[in-house]
C-alpha positions as CSV (number, residue, x, y, z in Angstrom):
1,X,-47.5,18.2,9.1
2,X,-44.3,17.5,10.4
3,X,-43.6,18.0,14.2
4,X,-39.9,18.6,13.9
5,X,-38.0,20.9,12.0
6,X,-34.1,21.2,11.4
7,X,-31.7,24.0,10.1
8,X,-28.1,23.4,9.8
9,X,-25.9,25.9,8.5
10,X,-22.6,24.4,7.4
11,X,-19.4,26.0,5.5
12,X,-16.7,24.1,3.6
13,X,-13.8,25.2,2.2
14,X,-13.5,21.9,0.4
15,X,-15.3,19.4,-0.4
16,X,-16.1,16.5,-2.7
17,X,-19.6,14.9,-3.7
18,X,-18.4,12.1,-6.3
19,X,-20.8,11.0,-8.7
20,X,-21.9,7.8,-8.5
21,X,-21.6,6.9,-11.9
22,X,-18.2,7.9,-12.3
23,X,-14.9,5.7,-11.1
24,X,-12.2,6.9,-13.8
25,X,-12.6,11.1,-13.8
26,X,-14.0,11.9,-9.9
27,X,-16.8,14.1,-11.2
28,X,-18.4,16.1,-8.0
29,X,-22.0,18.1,-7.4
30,X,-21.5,21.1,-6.7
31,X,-23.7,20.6,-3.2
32,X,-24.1,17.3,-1.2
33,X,-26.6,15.2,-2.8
34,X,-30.1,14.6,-0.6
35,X,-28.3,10.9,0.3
36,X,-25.5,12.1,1.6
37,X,-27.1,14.9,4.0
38,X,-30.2,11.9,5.1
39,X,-27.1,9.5,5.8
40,X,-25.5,12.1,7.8
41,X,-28.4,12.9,9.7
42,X,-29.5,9.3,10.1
43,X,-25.5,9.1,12.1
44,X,-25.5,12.2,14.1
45,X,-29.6,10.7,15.5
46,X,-27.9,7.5,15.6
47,X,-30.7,6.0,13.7
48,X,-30.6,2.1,13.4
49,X,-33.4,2.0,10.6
50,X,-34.5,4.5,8.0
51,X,-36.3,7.8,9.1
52,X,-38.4,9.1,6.1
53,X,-37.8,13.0,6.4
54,X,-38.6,16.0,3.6
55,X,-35.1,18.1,3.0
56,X,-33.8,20.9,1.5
57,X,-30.4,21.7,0.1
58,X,-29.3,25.2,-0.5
59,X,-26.2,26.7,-1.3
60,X,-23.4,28.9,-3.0
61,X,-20.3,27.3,-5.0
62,X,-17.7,29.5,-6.0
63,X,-16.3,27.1,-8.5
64,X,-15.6,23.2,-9.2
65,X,-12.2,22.2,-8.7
66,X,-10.2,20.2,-11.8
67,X,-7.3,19.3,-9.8
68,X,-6.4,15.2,-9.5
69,X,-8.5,13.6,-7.2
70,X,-6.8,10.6,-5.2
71,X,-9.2,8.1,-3.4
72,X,-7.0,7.4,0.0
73,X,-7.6,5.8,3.0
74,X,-5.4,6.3,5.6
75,X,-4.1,3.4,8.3
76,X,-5.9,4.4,11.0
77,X,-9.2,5.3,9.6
78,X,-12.2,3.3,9.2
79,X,-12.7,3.3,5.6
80,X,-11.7,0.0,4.2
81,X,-12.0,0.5,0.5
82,X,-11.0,3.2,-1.0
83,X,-8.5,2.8,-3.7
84,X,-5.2,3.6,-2.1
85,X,-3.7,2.6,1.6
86,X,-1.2,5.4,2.6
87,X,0.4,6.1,5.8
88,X,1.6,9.7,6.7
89,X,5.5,9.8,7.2
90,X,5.0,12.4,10.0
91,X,0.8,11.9,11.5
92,X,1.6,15.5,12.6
93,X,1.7,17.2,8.9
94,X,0.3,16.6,5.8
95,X,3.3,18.6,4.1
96,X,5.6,15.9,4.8
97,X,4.2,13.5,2.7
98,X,3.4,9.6,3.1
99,X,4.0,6.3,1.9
100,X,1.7,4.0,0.1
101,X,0.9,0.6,2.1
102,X,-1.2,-0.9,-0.7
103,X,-3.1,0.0,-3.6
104,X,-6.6,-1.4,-4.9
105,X,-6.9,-2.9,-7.7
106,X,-10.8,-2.4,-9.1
107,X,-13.2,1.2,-8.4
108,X,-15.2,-0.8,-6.2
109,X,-15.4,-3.9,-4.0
110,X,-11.9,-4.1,-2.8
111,X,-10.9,-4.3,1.2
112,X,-7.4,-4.0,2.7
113,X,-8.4,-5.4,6.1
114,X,-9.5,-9.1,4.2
115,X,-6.6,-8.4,1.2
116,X,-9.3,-8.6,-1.7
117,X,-8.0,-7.4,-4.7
118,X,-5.1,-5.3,-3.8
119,X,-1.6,-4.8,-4.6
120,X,0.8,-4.7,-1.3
121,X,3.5,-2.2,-1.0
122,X,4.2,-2.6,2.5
123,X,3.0,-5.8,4.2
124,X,4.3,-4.8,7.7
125,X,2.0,-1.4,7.6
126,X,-0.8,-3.8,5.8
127,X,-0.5,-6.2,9.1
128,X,-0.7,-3.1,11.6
129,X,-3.8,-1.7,9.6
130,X,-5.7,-4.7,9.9
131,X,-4.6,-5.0,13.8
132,X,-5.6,-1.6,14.3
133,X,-9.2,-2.4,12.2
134,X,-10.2,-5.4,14.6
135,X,-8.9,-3.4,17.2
136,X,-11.7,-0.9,16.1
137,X,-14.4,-3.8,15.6
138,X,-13.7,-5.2,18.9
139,X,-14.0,-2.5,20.9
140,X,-17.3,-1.2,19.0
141,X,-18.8,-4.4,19.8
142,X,-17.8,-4.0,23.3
143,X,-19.5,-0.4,23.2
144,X,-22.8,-1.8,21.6
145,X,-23.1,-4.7,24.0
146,X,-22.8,-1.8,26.8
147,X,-25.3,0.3,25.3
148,X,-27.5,-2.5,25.4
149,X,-26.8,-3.4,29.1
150,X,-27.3,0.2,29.9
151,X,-31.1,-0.1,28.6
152,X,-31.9,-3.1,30.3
């Protein structure tokens, strides 16, 4: 019997759980898949190794969206391959549109910080976004080393 027990109620108005096996037409599940809610625990615990744990996922859908789906990453996020590298013209609105840094080339396996199969719009914003990414790295190795003095 398990000692612990969790309940999370969440509400999106959006969202998108890609299938895996598709790159070209973005199919989504309706509900998060059991992965994505165990890798989102396993964050918020801040879990270094796997935690085996029993889940449930249950939910309402009102409908699956068939609107384009567009893969982007934005300069100063973390995610380093998704398939296009856009900057927003104004950060403080959406509305006003952005402009496209660079552009991968394959569904998978691609990275704009070490230039692996991409096509570069914009190699000024390219050269900020990788500043900005070891910018990131560095200062998230200074915070582990921290925590690890902190324990000691």
């Amino acid at each position: 019997m398990k000692d612990k027990l969790l309940r999370i109620k969440l509400h999106q108005n959006k969202a998108n759980y890609k299938k895996e096996e598709t790159s070209e037409n973005k199919m989504t599940y309706p509900l998060p898949p059991y992965s994505t809610i165990i890798g989102a625990i396993h964050n918020a615990c801040n879990y270094k190794e796997y935690k085996d744990m029993d889940i449930s996922i249950q939910g309402r859908f009102q409908s699956l969206g068939k609107e384009m789906y567009k893969d982007q990453t934005f300069l100063n996020n973390v995610m380093d391959d998704r398939g296009i590298l856009v900057k927003l013209k104004n950060p403080d609105t959406f509305n006003e549109g952005y402009k496209i840094i660079a552009k991968a080339l394959k569904p998978q396996e691609n990275s704009f910080k070490n230039r692996t199969t991409i096509d570069i719009y914009d190699e000024e914003e390219l050269k900020e976004y990788i500043r900005i990414c070891n910018l990131r790295e560095f200062y998230q190795k200074k915070s582990d080393d921290f925590k690890i003095l902190k324990k000691v």
